[in-house]
C-alpha positions as CSV (number, residue, x, y, z in Angstrom):
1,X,0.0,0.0,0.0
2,X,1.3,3.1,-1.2
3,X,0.9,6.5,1.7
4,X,0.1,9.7,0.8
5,X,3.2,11.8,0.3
6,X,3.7,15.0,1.7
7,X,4.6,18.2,0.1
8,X,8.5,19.2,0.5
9,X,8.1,21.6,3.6
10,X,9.5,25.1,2.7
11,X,12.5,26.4,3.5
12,X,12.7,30.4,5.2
13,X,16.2,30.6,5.8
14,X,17.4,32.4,3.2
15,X,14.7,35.3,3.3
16,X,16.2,35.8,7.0
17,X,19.9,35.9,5.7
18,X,18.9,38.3,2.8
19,X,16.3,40.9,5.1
20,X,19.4,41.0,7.7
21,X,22.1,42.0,4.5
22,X,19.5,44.2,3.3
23,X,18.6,46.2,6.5
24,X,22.2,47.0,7.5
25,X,23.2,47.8,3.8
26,X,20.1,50.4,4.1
27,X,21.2,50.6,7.3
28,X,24.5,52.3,6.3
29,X,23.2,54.3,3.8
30,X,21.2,56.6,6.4
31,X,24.1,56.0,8.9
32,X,21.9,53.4,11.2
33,X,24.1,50.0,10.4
34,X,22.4,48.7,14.0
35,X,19.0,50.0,13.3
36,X,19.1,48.5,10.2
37,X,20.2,45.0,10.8
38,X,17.9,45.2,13.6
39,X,14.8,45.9,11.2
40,X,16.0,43.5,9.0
41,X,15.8,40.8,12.1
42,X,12.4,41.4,12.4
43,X,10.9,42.0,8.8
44,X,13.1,38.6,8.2
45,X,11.5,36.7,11.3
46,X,8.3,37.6,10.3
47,X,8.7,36.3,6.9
48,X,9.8,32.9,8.4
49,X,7.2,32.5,10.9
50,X,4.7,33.5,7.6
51,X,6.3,30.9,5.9
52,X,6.2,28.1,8.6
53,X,2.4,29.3,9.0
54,X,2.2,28.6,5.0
55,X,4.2,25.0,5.3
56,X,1.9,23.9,8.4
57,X,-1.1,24.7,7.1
58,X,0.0,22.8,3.5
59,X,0.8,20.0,5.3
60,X,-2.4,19.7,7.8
61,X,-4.0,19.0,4.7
């Protein structure tokens, strides 16, 4: 008997890597590096708990 196969779960990582080089490259264009890495923590973060939202709900079904 063959199972149901699940979809691949998604991966988030790289959004978070990318938003944190992002916010302290804006960062240190308006002379805020921190403040900028620090925004790019939390826009990342919330992209990869949206993500992880997306990949449970996918595979509750």
């Amino acid at each position: 008997m063959n199972r149901p196969s699940k979809p691949a779960p998604i991966a988030g990582g790289a959004l978070l890597a990318l938003s944190l080089i992002l916010g302290a490259i804006i960062g240190v264009r308006y002379g805020q590096a921190s403040l900028g890495f620090v925004i790019g923590l939390g826009v990342g973060t919330a992209l990869v708990l949206l993500i992880a939202l997306v990949d449970w709900l996918r595979a509750r079904r």
